[in-house]
VEXTI-295705 format. One line per 4 residues: number of its first residue (from 1); their letters; for each residue y, x, z of C-alpha. Coordinates in nm, 4 decimals, padded with zeros to 6 digits. Example, Ala and Ser with C-alpha at 12.3 -4.5 7.8 and 13.67 -1.06 7.14 Angstrom:
// VEXTI-295705
1	AS	-00.4500,01.2300,00.7800 | -00.1060,01.3670,00.7140
This chain:
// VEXTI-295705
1	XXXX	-05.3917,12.0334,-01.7185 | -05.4987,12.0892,-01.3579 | -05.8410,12.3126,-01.2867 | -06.1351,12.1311,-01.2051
5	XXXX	-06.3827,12.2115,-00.9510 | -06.7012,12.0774,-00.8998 | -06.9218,11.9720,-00.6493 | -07.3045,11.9125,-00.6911
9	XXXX	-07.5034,11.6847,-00.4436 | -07.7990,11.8767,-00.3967 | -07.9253,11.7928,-00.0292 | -08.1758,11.4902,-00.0776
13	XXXX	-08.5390,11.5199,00.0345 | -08.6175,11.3120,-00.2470 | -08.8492,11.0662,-00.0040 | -08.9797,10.8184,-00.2787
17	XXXX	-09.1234,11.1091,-00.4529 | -09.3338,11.1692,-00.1548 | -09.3706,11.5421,-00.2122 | -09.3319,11.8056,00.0489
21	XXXX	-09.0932,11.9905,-00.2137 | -08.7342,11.8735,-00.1418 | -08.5768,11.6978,-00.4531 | -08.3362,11.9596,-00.5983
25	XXXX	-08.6391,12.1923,-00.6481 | -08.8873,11.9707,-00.8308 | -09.0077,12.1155,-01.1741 | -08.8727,11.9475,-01.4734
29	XXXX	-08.9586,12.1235,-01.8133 | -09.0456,12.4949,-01.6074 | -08.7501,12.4969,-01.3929 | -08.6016,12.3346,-01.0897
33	XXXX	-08.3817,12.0487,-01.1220 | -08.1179,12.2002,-00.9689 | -08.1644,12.4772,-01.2047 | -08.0322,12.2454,-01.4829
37	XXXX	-07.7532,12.1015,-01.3450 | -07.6580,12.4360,-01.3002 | -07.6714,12.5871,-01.6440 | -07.5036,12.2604,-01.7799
41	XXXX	-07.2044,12.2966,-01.5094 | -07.1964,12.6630,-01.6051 | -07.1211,12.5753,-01.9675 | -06.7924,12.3935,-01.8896
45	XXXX	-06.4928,12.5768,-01.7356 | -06.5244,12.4478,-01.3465 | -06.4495,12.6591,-01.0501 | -06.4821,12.6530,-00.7506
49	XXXX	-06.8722,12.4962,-00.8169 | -06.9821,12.3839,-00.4682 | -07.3900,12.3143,-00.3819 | -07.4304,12.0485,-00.0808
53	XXXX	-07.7564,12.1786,00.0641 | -07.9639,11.9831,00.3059 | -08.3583,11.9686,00.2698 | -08.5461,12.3001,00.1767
57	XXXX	-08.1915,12.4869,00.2708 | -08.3964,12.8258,00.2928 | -08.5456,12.7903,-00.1060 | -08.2105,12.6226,-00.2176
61	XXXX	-08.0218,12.9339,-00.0707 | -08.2290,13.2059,-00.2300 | -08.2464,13.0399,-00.5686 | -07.8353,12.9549,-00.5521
65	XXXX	-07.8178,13.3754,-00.5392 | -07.8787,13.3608,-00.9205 | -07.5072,13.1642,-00.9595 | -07.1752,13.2188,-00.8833
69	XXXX	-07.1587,12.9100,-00.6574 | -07.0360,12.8241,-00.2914 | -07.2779,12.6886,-00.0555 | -07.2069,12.4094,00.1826
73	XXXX	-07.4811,12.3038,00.4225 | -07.5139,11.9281,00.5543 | -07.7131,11.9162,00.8790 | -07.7607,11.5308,00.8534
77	XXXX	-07.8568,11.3328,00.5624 | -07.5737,11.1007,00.5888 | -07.5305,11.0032,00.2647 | -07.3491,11.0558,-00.0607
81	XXXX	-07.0169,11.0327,00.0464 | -07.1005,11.2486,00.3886 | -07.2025,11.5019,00.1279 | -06.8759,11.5213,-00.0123
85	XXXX	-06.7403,11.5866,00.2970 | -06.9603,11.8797,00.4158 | -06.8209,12.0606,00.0922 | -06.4652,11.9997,00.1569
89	XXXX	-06.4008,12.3193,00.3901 | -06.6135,12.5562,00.1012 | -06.3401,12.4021,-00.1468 | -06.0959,12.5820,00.0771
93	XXXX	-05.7113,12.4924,-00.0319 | -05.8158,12.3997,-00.3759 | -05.6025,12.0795,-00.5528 | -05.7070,12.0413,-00.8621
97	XXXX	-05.9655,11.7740,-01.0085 | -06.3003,11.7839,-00.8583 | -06.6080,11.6753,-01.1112 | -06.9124,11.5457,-00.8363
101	XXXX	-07.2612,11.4679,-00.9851 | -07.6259,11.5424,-00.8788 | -07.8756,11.7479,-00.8858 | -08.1310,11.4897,-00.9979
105	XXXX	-07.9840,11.3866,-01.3217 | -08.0682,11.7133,-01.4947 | -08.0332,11.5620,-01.8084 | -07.6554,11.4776,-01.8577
109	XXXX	-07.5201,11.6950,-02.0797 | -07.2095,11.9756,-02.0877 | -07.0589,11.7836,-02.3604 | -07.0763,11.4596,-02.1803
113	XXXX	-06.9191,11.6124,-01.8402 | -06.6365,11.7654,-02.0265 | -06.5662,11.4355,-02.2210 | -06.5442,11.3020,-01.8612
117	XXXX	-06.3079,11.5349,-01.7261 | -06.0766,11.5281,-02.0143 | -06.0032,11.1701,-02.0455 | -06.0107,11.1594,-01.6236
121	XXXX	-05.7026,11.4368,-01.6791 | -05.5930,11.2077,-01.9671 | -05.5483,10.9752,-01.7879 | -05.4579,11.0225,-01.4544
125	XXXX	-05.6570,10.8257,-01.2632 | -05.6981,10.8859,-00.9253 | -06.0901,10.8732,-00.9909 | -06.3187,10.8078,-01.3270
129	XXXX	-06.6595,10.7312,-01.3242 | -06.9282,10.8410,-01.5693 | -07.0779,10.4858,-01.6778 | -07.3443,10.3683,-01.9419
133	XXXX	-07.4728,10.0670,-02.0966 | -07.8228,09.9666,-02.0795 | -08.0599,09.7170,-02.1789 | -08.1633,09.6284,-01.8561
137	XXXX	-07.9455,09.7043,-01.5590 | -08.1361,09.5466,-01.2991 | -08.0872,09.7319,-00.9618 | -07.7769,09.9287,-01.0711
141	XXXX	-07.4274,09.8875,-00.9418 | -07.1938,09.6994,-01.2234 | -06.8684,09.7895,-01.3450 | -06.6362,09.5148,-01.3517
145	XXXX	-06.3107,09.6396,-01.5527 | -05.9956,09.4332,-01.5865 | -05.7593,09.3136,-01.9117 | -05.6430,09.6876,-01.9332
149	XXXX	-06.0043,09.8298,-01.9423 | -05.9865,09.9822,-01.5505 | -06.1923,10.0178,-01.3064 | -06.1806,09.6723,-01.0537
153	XXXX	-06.4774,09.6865,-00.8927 | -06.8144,09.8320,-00.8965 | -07.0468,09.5310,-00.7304 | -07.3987,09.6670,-00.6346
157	XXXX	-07.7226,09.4413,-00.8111 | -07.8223,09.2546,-00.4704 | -07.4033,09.1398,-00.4411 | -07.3777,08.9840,-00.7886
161	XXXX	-07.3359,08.6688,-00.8745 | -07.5065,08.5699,-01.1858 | -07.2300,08.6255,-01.4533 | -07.1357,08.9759,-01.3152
165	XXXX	-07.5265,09.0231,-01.3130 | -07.4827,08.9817,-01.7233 | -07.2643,09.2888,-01.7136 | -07.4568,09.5660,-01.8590
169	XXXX	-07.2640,09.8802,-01.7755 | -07.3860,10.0766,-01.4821 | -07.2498,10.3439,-01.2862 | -07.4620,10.6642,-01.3116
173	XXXX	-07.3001,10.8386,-00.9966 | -07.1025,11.1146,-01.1792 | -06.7151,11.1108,-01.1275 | -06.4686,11.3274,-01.1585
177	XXXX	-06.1805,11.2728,-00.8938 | -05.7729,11.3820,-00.7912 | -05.8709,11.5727,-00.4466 | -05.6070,11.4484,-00.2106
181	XXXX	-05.7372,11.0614,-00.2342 | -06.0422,11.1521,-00.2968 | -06.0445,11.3345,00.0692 | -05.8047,11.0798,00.2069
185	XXXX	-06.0457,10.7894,00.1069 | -06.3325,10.9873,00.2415 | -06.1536,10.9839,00.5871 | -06.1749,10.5820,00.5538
189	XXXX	-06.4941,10.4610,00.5324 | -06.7378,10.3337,00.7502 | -07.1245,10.3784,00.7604 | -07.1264,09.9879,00.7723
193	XXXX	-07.4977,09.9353,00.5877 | -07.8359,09.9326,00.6554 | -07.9043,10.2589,00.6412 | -07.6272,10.3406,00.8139
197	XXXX	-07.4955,10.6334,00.5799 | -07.1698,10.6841,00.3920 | -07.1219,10.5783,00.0421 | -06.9007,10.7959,-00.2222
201	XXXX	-06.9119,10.4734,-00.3942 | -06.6568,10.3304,-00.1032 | -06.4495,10.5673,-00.2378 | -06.3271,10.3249,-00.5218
205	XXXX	-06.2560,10.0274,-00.3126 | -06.0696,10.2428,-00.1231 | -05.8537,10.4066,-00.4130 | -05.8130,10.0466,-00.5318
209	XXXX	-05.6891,09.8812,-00.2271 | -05.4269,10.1261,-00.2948 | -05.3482,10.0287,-00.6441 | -05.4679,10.3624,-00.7751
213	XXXX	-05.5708,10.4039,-01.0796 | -05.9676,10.4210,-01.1256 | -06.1209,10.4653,-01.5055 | -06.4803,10.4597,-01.6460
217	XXXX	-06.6047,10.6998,-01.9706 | -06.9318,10.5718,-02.1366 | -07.2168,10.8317,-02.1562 | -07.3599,10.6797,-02.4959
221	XXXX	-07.6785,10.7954,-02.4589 | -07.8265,10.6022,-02.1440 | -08.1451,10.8871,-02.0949 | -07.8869,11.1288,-02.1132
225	XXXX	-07.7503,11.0087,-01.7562 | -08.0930,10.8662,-01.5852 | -08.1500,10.9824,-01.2294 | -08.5156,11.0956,-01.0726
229	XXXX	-08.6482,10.8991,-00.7626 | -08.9852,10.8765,-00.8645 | -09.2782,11.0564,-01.0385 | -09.2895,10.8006,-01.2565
233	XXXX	-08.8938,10.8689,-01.3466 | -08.9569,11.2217,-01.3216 | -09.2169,11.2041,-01.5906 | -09.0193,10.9718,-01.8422
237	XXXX	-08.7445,11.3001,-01.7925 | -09.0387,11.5410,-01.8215 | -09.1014,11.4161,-02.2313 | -08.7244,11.3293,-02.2457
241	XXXX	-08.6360,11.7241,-02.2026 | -08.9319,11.8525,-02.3738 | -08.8351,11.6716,-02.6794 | -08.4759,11.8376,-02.6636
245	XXXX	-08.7197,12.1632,-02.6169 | -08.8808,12.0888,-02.9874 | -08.5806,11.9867,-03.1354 | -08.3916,12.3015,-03.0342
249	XXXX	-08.7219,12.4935,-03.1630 | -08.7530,12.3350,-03.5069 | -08.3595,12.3706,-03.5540 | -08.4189,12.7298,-03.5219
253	XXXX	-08.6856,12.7629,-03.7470 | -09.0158,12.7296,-03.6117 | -09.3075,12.5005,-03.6991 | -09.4590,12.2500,-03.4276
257	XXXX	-09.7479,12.0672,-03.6039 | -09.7816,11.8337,-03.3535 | -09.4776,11.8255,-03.1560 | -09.5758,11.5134,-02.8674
261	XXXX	-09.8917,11.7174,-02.8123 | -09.7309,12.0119,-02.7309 | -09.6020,12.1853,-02.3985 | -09.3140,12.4004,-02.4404
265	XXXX	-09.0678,12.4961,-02.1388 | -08.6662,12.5446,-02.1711 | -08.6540,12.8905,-02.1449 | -08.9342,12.9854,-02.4670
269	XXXX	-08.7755,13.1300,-02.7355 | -08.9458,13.1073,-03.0696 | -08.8666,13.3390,-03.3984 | -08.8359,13.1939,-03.7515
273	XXXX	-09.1529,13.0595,-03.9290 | -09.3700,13.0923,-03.6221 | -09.6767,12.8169,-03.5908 | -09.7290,12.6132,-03.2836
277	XXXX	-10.0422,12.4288,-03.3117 | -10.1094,12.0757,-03.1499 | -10.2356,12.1175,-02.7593 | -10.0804,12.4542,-02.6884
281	XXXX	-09.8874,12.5127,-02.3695 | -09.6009,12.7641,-02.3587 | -09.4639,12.8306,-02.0534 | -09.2083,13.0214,-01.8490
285	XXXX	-09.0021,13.2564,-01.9575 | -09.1743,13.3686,-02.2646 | -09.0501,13.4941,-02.6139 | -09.2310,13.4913,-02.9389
289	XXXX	-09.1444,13.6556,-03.2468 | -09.1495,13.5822,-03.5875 | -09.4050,13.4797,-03.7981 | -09.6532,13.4344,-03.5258
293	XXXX	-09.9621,13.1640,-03.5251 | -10.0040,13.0080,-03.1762 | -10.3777,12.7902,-03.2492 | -10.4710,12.4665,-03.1046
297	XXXX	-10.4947,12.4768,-02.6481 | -10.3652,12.8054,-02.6257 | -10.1455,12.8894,-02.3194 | -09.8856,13.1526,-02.2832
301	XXXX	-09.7386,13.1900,-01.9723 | -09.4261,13.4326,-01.8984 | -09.4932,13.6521,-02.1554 | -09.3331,13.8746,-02.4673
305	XXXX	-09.5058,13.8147,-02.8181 | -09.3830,14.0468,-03.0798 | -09.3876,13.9324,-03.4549 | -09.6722,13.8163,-03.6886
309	XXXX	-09.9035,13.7812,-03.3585 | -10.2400,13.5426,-03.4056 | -10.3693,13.3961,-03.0804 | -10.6482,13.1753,-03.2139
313	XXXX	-10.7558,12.8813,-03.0115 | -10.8303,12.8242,-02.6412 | -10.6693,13.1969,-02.5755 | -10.5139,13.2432,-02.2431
317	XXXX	-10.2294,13.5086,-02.2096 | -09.9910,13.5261,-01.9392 | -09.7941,13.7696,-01.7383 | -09.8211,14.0405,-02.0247
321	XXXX	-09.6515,14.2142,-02.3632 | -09.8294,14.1572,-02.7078 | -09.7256,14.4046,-03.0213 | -09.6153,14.3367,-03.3359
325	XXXX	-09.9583,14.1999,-03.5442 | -10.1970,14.1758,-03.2508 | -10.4430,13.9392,-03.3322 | -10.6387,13.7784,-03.0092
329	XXXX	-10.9123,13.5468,-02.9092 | -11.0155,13.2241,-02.9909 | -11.1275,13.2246,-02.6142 | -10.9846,13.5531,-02.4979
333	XXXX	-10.7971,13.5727,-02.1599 | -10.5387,13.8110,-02.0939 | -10.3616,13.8889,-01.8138 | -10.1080,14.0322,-01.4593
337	XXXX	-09.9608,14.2878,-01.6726 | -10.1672,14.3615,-01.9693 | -10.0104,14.5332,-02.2504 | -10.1718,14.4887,-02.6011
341	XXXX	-09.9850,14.7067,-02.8616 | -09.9337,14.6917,-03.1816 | -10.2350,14.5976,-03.4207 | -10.4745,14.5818,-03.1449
345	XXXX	-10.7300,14.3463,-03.1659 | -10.9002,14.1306,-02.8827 | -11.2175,13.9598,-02.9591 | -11.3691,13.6277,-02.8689
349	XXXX	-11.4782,13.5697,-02.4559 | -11.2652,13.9109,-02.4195 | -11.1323,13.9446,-02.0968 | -10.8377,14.1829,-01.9999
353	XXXX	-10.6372,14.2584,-01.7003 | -10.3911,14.5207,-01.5322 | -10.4512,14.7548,-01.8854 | -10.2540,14.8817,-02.1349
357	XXXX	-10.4297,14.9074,-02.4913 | -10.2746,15.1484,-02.7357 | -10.2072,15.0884,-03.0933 | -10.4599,14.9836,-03.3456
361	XXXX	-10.7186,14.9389,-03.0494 | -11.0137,14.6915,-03.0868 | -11.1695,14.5051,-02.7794 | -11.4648,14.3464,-02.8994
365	XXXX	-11.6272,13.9943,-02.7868 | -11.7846,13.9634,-02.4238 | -11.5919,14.2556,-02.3410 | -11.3788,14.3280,-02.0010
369	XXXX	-11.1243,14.5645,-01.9479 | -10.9578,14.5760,-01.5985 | -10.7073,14.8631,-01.4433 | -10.7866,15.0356,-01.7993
373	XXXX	-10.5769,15.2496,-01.9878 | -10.6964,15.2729,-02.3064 | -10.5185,15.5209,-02.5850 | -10.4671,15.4748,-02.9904
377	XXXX	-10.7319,15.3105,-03.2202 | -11.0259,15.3113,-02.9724 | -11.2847,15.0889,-03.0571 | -11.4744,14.8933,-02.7043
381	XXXX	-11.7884,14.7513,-02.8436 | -11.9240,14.3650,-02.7960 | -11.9976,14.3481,-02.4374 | -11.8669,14.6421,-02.3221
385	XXXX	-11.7184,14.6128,-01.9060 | -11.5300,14.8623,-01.6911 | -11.6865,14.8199,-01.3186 | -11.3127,14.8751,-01.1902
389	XXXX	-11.4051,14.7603,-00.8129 | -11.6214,14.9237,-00.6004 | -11.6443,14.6152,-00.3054 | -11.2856,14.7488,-00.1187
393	XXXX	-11.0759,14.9325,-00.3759 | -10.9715,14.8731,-00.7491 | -10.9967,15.1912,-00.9870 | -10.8970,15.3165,-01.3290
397	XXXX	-11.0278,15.3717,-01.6435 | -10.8534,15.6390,-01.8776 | -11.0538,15.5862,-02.2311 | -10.8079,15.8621,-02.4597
401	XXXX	-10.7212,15.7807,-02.7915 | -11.0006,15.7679,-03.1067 | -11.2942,15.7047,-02.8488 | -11.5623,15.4790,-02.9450
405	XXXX	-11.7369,15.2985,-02.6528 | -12.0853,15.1198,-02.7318 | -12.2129,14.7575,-02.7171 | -12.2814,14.6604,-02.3125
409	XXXX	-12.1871,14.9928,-02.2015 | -12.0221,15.0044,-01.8541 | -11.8127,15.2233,-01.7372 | -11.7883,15.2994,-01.3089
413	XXXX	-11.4520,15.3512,-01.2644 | -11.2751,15.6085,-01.1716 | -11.3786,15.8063,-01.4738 | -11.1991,15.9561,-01.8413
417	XXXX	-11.3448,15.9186,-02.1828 | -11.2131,16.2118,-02.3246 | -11.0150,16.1601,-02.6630 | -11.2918,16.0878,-02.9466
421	XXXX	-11.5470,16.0741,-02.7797 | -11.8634,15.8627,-02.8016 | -12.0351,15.6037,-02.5407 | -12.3868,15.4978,-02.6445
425	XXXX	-12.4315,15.1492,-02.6260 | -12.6561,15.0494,-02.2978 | -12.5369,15.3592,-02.0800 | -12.4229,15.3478,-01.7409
429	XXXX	-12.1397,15.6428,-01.7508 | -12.0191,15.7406,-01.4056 | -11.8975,16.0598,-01.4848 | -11.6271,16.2166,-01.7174
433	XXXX	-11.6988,16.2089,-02.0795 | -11.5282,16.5243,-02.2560 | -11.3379,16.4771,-02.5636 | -11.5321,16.4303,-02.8737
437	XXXX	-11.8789,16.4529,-02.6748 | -12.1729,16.2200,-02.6896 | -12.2367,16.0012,-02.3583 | -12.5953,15.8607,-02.3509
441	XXXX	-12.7473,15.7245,-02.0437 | -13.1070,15.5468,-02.1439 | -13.4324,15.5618,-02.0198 | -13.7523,15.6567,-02.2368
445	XXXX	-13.8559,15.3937,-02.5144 | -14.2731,15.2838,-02.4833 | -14.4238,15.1107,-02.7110 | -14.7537,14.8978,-02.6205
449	XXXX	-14.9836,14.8683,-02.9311 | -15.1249,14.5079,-02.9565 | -14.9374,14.3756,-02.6176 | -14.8360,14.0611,-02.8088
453	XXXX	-15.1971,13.9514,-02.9097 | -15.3573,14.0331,-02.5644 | -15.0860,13.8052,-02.3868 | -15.1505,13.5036,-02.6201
457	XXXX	-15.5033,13.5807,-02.5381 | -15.4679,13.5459,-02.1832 | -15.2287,13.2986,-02.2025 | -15.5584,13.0540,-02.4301
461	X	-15.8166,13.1519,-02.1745
């Protein structure tokens, strides 16, 4: 069988989307559409893998660094079959079969593309083109086949007549072609339309005028092969892949109470008998262990979560590592690069950020912890703050391991509670605290005798 190569149309500005974000970078379950495509393609054995970049060329060439892909640039949105053309010097002297879809149908998958390829090779057709059967076709281009089940025409919705308008198999845009006619055809058409652009779908009445050969492979699953012109298409493939999200979850053993309700992006990973309660939102690249409860509205956001974690409701964490049996929240927020070891525990309306917390460490309610770097099994009382900012500059905190910090003490960073030590609760430390000493920073106590009953006095008179 002859290699295949592939070419992915990737230049659009996507105009009906009416973003300033060019098509083939639009977010579709926490990564780029383009992104997608990619990962499918590099699941099936194509090479060379051509990208036709147009709109956004400067994004679409940094992120296209991540994959071993050529880059072909076309200067003028021309059109699909233009497109083609632009890649044809990256494909260099390569002859095999070249496999051309999109970057916005993100959700065909590898399975699907390789089906298509192998019966195109099957067959030897000159071209074969991905179709699918739907309900309603209206607006799609039909596939008329003849007695022998090829490919005689593909007639566009507006050109119909009403019995080829009854046809319901469409053409999704995703062929897989013999180079030489597919380059030779390319040479032959015209940009005879309104829009004045060239058509890869010439292509065919080009290869059949010829009496070439042109096949069709049914996707089966019509969602599988839908394209994304509009938000309102873009959201329909938004729930589409997040259910393949779930599914892949569940297979692998964790629990989603509520899966519709839930927000999970392609790259989480999830461990074994983990809990994802409804609302939560679970983002970027982030990996949970096992055993783990994630409550109700929580968000996790490009994080690592180790195993038998709790983060109860309304918790934010994102940009940080959690330990093995951490337990945080409900409406704790941590965060940029906070590290929460193992059996640390964060308490309600805690706040932490830029810190690192050391084993068995508790962070009481109220509390906040910024540019901290807080040792083994300390214990920061309820309302406790480090002042880490000073108007121009951010500071550290050391607090050394075993050190007990008081309720609404606050500490004026930079300073060190030495290891053990003790901050009464109400001080104001601004200096170093030596290990296993006793901070206290309060003024006087006074009593007034009988205040109470001369103020109610007053307050009668």
């Amino acid at each position: 069988m002859s290699p295949t190569g592939c070419v992915i149309l990737a230049a659009g500005e996507g105009i009906r989307l009416k973003s300033k974000t060019p098509k083939a970078l639009q977010p579709l379950c926490g990564k780029p559409l383009i992104r997608h495509v990619l990962d499918t393609i590099g699941q099936i054995e194509t090479a060379p893998v051509v990208v036709v970049i147009g709109a956004g060329r400067q994004q679409m060439t940094a992120l296209l660094q991540d994959y071993e892909v050529q880059v072909a640039h076309q200067p003028e949105l021309l059109g699909t079959g233009h497109a083609v053309m632009c890649a044809q010097q990256a494909l260099g002297d390569f002859s095999g079969d070249i496999l051309v879809t999109c970057a916005d149908i993100p959700l065909v998958r590898a399975a699907t593309l390789q089906h298509l390829i192998d019966e195109h090779q099957r067959s030897e057709a000159a071209a074969t083109i991905l179709t699918t059967v739907c309900d309603d076709p209206t607006g799609y281009g039909r596939i008329v086949r003849n007695q022998q089940g090829l490919v005689q025409a593909i007639v566009e919705h507006k050109d119909a007549d009403e019995q080829i308008r009854q046809i319901n198999e469409i053409n999704t845009s995703i062929y897989c072609f013999q180079t030489q006619p597919l380059f030779a055809a390319l040479r032959s058409i015209t940009p005879d339309n309104v829009q004045k652009e060239y058509y890869l779908t010439d292509v065919i009445p080009q290869l059949l005028a010829q009496q070439l050969p042109v096949a069709a492979v049914v996707a089966e699953d019509p969602e599988e092969v839908m394209g994304i012109n509009t938000r309102a298409q873009q959201a329909a493939a938004e729930q589409l892949a997040r259910q393949r999200v779930h599914q892949r979850l569940m297979a692998e053993g964790a629990t989603l109470i509520d899966p519709p309700s839930t927000f999970i992006d392609d790259q989480v990973t999830i461990g074994r008998d983990t809990v994802i309660w409804p609302g939560a939102f679970i983002l970027g690249n982030t990996q949970i262990g096992d055993d783990c409860t994630i409550g109700g509205h929580v968000l996790i956001s490009n994080c690592q979560i180790g195993n038998g974690v709790q983060i109860k409701h309304c918790s934010v964490v994102t940009d940080s590592r959690v330990g093995d049996g951490v337990q945080i929240g409900p409406f704790a927020h941590i965060r940029d690069e906070t590290t929460i070891q193992q059996q640390g525990r964060i308490g309600s309306f805690a706040e932490v950020v830029r810190s690192n917390l050391g084993p068995g460490t508790t962070d009481k309610h109220f509390s906040y912890l910024g540019d901290a770097e807080v040792g083994a099994n300390v214990t920061v009382g309820a309302g406790a703050i480090t002042c880490n900012y000073d108007g121009q500059t951010k500071h550290k905190t050391i607090i050394e391991d075993g050190a007990f910090v008081g309720s609404d003490a606050a500490i004026v960073a930079p300073v060190t509670i030495g290891k053990s030590a003790y901050i009464g609760a109400g001080s104001v430390i601004t200096k170093d605290v030596p290990p296993g000493a006793l901070a206290l920073v309060r003024g006087q106590q006074e009593n007034i005798e009988g205040w109470a009953d001369q103020q109610k006095r007053r307050d009668t008179s």
